[in-house]
Residue frames relative to the residue before (quaternion, step in Angstrom):
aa qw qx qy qz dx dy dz
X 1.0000 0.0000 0.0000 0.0000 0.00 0.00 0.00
X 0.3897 -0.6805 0.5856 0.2054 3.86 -1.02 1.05
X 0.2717 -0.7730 0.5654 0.0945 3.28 -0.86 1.19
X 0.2795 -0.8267 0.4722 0.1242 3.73 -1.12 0.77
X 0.5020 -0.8236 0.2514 0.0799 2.71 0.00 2.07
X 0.6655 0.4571 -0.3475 0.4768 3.56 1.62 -0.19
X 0.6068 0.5709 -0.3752 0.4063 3.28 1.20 -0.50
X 0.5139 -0.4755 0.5201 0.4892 3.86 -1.09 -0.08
X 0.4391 -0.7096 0.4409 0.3306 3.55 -1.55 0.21
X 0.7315 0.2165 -0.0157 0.6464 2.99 1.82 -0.49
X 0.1701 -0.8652 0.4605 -0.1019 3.04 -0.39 1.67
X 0.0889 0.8729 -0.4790 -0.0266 3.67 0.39 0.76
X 0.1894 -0.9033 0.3806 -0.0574 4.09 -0.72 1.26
X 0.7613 -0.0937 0.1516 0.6234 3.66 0.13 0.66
X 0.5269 0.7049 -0.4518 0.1464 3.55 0.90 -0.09
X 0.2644 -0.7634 0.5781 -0.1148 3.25 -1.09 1.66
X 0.0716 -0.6696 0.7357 0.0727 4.13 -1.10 1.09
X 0.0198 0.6498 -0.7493 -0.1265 2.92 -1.63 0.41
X 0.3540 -0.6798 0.6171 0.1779 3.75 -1.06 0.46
X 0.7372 -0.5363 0.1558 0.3803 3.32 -0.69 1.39
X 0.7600 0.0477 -0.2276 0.6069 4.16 -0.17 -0.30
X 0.5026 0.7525 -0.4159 0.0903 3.58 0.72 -1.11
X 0.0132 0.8536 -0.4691 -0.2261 3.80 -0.33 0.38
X 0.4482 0.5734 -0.5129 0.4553 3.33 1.07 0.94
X 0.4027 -0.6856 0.5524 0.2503 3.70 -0.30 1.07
X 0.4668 -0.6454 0.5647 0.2158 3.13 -1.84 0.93
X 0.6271 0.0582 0.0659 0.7739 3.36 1.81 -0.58
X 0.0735 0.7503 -0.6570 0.0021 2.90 -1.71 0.95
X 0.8722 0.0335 -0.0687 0.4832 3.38 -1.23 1.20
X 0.2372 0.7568 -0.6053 0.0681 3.37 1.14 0.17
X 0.0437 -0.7151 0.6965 0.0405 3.97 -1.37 0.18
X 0.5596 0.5475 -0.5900 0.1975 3.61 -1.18 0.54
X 0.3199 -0.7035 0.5901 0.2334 3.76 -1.65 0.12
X 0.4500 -0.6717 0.5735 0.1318 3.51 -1.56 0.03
X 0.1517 0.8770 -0.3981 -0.2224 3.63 0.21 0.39
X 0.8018 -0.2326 0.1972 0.5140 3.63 -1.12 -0.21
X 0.8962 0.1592 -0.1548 0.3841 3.54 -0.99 0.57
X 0.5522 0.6361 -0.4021 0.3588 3.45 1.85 -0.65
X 0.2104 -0.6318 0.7071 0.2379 3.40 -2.16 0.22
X 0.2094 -0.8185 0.5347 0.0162 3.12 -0.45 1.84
X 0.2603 -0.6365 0.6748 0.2677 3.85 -0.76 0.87
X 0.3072 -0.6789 0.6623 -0.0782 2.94 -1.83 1.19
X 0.4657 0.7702 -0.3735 0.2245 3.89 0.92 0.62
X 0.1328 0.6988 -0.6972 0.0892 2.90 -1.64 0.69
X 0.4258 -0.6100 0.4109 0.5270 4.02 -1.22 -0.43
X 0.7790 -0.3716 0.2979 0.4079 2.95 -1.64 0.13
X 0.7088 0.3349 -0.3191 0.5327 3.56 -1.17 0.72
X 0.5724 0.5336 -0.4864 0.3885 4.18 1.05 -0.16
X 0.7061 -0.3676 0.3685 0.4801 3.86 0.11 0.20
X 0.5646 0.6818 -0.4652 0.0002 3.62 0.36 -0.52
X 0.5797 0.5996 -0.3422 0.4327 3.35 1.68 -0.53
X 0.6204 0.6240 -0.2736 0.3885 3.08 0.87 -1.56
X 0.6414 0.4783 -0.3088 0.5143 3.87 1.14 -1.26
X 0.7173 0.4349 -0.2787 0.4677 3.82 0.60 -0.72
X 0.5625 0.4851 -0.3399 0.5769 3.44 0.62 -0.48
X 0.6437 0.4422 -0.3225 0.5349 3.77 0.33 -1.02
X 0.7964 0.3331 -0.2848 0.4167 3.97 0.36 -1.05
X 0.3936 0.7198 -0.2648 0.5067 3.95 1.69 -0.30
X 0.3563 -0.7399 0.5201 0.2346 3.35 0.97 -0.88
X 0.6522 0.5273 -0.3587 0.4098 3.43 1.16 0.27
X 0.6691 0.1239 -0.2736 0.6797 3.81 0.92 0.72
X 0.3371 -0.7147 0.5680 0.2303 3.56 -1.23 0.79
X 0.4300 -0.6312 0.4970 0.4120 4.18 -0.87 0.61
X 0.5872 -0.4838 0.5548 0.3368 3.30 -1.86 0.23
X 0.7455 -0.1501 0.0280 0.6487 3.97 1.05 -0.53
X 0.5200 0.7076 -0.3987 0.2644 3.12 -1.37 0.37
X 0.0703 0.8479 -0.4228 -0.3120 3.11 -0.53 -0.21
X 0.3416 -0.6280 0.6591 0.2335 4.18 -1.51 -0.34
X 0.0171 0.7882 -0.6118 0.0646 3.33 -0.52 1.00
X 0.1980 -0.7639 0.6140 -0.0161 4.35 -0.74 0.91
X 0.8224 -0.0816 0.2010 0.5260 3.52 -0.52 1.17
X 0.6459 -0.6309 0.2674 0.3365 3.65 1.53 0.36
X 0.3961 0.6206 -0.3305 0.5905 3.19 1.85 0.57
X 0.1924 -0.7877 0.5384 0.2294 3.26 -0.53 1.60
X 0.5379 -0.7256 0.3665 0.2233 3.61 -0.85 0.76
X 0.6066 0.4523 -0.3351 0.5613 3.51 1.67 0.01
X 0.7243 0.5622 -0.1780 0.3572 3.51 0.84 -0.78
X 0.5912 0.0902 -0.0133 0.8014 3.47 2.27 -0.90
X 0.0822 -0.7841 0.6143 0.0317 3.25 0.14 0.97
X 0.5831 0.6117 -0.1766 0.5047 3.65 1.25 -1.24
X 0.5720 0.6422 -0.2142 0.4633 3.70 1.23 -0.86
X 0.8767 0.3143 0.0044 0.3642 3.16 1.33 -1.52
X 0.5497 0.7180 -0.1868 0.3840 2.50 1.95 0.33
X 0.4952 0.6294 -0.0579 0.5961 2.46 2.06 -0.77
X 0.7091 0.5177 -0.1038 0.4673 3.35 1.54 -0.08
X 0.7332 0.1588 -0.0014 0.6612 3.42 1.90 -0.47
X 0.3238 -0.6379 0.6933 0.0869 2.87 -1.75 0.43
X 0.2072 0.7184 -0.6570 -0.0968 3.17 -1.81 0.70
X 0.2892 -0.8206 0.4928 0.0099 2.98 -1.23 1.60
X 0.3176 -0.8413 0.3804 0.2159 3.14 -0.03 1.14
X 0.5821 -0.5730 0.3119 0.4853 3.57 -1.41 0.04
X 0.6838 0.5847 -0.2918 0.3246 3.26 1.47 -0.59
X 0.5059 -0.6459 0.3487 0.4530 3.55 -0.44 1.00
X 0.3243 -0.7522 0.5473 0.1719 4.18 -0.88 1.06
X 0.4915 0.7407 -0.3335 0.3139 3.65 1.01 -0.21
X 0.2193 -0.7155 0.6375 0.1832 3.26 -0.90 0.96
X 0.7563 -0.6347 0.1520 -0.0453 3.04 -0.93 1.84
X 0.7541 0.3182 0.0145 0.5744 2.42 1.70 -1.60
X 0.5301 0.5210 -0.2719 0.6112 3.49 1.41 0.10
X 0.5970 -0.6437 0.4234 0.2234 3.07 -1.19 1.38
X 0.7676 -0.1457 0.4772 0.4022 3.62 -1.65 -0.05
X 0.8008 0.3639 0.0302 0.4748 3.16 -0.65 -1.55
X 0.7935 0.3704 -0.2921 0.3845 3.44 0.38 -0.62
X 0.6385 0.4817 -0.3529 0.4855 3.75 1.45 -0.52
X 0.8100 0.3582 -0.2819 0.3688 3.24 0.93 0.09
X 0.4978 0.3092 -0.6017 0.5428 2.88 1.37 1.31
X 0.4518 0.6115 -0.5714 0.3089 3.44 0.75 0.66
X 0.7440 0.3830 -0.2376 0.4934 3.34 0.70 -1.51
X 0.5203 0.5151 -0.5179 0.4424 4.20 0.85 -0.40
X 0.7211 0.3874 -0.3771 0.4334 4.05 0.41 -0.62
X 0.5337 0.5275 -0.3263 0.5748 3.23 1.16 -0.10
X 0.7823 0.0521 -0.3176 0.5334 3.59 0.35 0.14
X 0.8083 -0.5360 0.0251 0.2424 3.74 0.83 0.98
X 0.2391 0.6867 -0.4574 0.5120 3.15 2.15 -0.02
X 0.3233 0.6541 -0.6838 0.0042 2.86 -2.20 0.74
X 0.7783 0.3357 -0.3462 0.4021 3.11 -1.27 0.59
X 0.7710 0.2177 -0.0071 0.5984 3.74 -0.91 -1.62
X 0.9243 0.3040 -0.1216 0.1959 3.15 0.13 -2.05
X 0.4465 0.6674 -0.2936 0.5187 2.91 2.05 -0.07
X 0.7257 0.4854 -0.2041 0.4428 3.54 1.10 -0.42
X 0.3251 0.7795 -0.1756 0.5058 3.06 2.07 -0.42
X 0.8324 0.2565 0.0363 0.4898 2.96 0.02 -1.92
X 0.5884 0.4441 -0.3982 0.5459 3.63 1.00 0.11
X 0.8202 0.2635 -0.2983 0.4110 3.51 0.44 -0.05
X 0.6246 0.3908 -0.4671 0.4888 3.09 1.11 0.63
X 0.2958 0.6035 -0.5072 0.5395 3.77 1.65 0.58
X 0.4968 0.7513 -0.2735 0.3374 3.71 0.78 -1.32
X 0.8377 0.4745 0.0888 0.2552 2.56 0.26 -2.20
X 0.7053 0.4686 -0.0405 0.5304 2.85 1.19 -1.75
X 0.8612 0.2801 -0.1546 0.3950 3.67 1.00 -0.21
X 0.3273 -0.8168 0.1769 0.4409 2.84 2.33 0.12
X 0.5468 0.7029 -0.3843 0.2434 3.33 0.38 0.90
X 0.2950 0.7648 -0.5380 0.1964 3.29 1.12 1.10
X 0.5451 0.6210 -0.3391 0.4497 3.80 1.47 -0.48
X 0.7929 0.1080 -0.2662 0.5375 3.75 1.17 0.08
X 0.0492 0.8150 -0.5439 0.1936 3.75 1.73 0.63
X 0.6909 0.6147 -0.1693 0.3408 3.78 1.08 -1.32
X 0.6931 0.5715 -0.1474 0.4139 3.03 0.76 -2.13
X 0.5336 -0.5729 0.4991 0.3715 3.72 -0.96 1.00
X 0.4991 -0.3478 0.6121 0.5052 4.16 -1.51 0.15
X 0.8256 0.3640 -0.3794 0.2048 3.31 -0.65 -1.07
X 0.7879 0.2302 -0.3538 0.4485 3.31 0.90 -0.04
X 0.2854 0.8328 -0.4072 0.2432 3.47 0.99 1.49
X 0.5671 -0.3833 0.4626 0.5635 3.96 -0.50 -0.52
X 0.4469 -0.4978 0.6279 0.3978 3.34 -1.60 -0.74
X 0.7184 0.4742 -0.2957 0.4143 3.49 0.96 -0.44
X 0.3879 0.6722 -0.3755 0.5066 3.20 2.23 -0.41
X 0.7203 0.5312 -0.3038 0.3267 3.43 0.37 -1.40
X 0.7415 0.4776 -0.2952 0.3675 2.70 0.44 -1.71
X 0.4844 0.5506 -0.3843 0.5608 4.26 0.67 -1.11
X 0.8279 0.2698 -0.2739 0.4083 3.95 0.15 -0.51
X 0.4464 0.6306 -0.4015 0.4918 3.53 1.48 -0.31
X 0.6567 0.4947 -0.2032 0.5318 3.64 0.95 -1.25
X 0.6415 0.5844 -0.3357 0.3664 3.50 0.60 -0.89
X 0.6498 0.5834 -0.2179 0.4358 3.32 1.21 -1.45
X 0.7551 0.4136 -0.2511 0.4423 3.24 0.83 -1.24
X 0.7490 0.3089 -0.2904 0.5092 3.98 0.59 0.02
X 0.1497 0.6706 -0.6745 0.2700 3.85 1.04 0.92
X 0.8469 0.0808 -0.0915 0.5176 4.11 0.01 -0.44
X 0.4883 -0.7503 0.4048 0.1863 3.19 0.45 1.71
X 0.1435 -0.7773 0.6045 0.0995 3.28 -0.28 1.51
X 0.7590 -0.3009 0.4826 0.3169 3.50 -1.41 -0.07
X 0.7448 -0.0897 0.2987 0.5899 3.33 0.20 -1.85
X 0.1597 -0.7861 0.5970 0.0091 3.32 -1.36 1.36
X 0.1097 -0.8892 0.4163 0.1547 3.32 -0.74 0.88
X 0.3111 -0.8371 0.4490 0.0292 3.49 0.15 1.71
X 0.0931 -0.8426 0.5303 -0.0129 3.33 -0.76 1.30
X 0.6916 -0.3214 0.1846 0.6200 3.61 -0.06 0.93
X 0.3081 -0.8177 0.4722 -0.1159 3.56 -0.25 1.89
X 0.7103 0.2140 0.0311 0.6699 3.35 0.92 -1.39
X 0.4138 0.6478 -0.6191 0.1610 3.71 0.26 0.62
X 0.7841 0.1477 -0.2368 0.5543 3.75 -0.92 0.95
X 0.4481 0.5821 -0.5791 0.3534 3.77 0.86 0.93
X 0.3604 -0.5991 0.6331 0.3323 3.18 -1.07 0.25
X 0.6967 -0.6575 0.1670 0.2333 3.32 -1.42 0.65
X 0.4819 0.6323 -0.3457 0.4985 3.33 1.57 0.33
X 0.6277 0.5163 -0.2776 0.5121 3.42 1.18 -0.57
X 0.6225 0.5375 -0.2778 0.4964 3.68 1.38 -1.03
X 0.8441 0.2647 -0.3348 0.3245 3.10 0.36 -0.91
X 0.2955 0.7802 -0.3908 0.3889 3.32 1.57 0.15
X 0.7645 0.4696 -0.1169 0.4258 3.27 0.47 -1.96
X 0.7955 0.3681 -0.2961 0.3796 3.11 0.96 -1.27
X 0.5239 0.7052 -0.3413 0.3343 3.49 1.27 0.21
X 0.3883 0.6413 -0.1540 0.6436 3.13 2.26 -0.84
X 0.8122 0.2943 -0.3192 0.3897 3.24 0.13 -0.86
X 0.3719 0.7554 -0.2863 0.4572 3.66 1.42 -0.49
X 0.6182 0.4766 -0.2401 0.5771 3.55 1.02 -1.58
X 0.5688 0.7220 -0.2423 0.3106 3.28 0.34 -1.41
X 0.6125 0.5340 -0.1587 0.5608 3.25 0.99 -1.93
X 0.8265 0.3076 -0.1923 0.4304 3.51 0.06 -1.53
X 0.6591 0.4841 -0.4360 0.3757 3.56 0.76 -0.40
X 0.7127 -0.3910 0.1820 0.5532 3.83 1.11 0.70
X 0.5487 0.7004 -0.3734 0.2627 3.85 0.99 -0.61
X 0.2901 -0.6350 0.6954 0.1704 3.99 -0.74 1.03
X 0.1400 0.7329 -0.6637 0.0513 3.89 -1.28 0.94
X 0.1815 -0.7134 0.6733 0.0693 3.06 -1.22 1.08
X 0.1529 0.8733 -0.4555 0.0808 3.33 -0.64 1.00
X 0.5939 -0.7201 0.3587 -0.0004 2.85 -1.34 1.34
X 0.4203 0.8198 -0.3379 0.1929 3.86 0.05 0.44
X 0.2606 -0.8642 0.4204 0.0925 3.52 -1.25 0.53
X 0.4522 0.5331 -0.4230 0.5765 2.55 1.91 1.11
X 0.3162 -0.7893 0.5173 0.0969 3.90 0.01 1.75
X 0.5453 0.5572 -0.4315 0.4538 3.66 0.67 -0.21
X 0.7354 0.4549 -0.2219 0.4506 3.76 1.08 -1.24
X 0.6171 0.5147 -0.3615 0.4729 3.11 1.25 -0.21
X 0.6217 0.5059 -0.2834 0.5265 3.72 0.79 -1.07
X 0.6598 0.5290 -0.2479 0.4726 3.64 1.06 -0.59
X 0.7709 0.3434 -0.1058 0.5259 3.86 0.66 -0.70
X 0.7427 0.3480 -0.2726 0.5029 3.63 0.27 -1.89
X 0.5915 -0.3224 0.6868 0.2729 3.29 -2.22 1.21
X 0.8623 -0.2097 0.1246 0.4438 3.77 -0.25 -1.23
X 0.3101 -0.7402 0.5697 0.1773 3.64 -1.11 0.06
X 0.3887 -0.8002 0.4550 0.0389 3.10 -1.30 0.66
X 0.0627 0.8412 -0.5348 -0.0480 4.02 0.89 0.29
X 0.1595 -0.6262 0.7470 -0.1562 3.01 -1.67 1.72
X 0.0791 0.7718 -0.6306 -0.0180 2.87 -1.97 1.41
X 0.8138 0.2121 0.0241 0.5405 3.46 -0.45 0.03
X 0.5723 -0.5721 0.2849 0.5138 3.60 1.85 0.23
X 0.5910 0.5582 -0.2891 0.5055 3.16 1.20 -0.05
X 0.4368 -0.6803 0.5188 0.2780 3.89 -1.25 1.20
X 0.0754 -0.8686 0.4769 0.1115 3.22 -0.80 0.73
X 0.6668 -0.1995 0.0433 0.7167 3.72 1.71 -0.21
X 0.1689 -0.7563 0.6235 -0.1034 3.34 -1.33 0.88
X 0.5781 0.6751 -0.3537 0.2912 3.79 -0.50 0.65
X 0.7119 -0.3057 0.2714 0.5711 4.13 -0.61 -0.30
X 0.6019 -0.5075 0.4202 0.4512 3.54 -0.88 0.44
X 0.7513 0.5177 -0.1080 0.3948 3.05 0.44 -2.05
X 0.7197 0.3915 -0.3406 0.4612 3.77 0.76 -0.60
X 0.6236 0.4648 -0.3683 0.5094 3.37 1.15 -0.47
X 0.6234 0.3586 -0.4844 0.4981 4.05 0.08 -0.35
X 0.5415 0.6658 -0.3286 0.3943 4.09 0.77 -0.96
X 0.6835 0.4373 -0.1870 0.5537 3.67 1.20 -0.93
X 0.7927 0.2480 -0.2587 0.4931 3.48 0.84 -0.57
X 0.3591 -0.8070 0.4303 0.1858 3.82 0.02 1.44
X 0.7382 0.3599 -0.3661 0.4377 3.81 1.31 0.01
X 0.6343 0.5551 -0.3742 0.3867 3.45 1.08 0.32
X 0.2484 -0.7976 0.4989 0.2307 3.89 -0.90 0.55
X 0.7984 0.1699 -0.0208 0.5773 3.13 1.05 -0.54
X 0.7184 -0.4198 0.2866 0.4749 3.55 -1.54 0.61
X 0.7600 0.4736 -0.3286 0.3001 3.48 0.99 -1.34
X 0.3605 0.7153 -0.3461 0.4885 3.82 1.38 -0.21
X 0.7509 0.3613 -0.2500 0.4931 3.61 0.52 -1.53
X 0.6105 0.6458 -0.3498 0.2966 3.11 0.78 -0.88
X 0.7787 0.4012 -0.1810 0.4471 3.26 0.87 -1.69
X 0.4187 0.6605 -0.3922 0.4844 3.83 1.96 -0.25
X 0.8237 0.1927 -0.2076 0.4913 3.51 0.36 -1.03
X 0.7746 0.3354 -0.3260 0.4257 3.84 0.21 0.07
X 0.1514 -0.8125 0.4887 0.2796 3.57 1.45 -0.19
X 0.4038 0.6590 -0.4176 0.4777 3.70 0.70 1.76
X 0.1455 -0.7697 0.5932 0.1856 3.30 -0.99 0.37
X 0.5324 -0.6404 0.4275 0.3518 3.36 -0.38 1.28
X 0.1457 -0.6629 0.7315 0.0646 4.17 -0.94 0.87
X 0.3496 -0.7789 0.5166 -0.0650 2.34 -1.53 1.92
């Protein structure tokens, strides 16, 4: 599908969860977009809606109102449509263990329909692009954590989704491996990729995302450029300041 480059890629509207009797929304009225090429932080603490909103935009729980729209594909109406449009990489490593590098990702590429030539294609420029043809071989299990993770990502963009949704990437790297990865992702960005990403490390966010989004309690709470948002608030220096200003939390790592 051809994406229109003026429109947002991810369009997100009035969108509201409720959990079965509960009358405290899991989300409420939530409103913002994603455009083409942007890494959008996605933050809040635990228990602010953030799963419940991804999962809901994933296509794997439907909202109570609202809507989610991908490249203009409403996500409740073509769910199937939109799938075909995104990735989500979890924080937990997806890799079967016992299967090489190289080998989960021609698992998971036949698994999202690639074969043959073009399947081989896209696996060596996965390789390539993330620098892992020197352990392409080497079972996962007897990889880094920073190994994995670079192949966790790999898996998830074998058929260049649209939009990727990155969940704490670089948890339990050490900081050579982060800033590695998070440079990769960066490429990513510019090489045409939409990312929504998830993390509890505020430095990586103030460092990468175009803009961020802070969620509490399912409720928006600011949204905008790192830099324009700490600028507005005259007692905060950094993302992680604003953060702890508007949610009175420290983000647990």
């Amino acid at each position: 599908m051809s994406v229109d480059k003026a429109n947002p890629v991810l369009h997100v509207k009035s969108l509201t969860k409720c959990y079965g009797r509960s009358r405290i929304p899991a989300v409420t009225d939530l409103d913002f977009t994603v455009d083409k090429g942007e890494i959008f932080g996605f933050l809040g603490p635990n228990g602010a809606g953030k799963t419940t909103t991804i999962s809901i935009m994933a296509t794997l729980m439907k909202p109570t109102r609202g809507s989610v729209s991908i490249c203009g594909v409403d996500i409740v109406k073509n769910p199937l449509r939109a799938r075909k449009l995104i990735s989500l990489v979890p924080q937990e490593i997806a890799l079967y263990q016992e299967l090489t590098g190289r080998e989960n990702l021609h698992y998971f590429g036949t698994m999202y329909g690639l074969k043959g030539a073009a399947l081989e294609r896209k696996i060596a420029m996965a390789l390539e692009f993330f620098d892992l043809g020197g352990v392409a071989d080497h079972p996962v299990a007897h990889c880094s954590g920073g190994i994995k993770r670079r192949f966790n990502i790999a898996c998830g963009i074998l058929h260049d989704p649209v939009l990727v949704f990155l969940d704490e990437p670089t948890v339990g790297m050490d900081i050579h491996a982060r800033n590695a990865l998070l440079d990769q992702i960066q490429n990513l960005s510019a090489r045409g990729s939409t990312i929504l990403y998830t993390t509890h490390y505020m430095e990586e966010a103030e460092k990468i995302c175009s803009r961020v989004l802070i969620m509490d309690k399912g409720v928006h709470l600011a949204s905008g450029p790192p830099s324009e948002l700490i600028e507005q608030s005259e007692s905060c220096r950094n993302l992680g300041d604003l953060f702890l200003n508007l949610t009175g939390k420290h983000l647990a790592n």
